[in-house]
C-alpha positions, 0 to 999 in steps of 0.5 A: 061760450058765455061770461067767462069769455066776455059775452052775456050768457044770456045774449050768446049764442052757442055754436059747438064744434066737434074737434080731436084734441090731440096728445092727452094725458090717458089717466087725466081722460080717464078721469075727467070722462069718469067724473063727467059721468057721475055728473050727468055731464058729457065731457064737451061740457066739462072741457067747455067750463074747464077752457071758459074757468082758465080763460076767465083767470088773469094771464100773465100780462094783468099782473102788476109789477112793482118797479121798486121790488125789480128794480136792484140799487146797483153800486156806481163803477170806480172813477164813477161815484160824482158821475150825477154831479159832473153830468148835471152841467153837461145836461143844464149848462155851467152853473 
């Protein structure tokens, strides 16, 4: 389908298929088929780009997350306020 989906638009090779695209918005077609005419352009067209521009957009994996904005301080529980420091000899032996 060209660069937006990873392959040279030059080197690709275009194969078209009929498909029904089933529960669509009436107005959204409506619209759609009445801009692609004012276009020139068939509605395949103007649905090709439209899959190839939300394909080319990062998804939700390609977002970074800051741990440090995730991640909340939380307050030890009671009896717990020494627990780093009781574990330490646990972990490294007595010092």
């Amino acid at each position: 389908m060209g660069e937006a989906l990873g392959h040279p638009a030059h080197l690709c090779h275009h194969d078209y298929m009929d498909t029904t695209i089933r529960n669509l918005d009436e107005r959204a077609y409506r619209a759609i088929k009445a801009r692609a005419a004012l276009e020139g352009r068939t509605i395949g067209q103007v649905v090709t780009a439209a899959i190839e521009a939300y394909v080319a957009r990062p998804g939700p994996h390609h977002r970074r997350v800051s741990l440090r904005a995730a991640w909340k301080a939380t307050d030890y529980p009671a009896g717990c306020e020494r627990l780093s420091e009781e574990i330490d000899p646990l972990l490294h032996g007595a010092t």
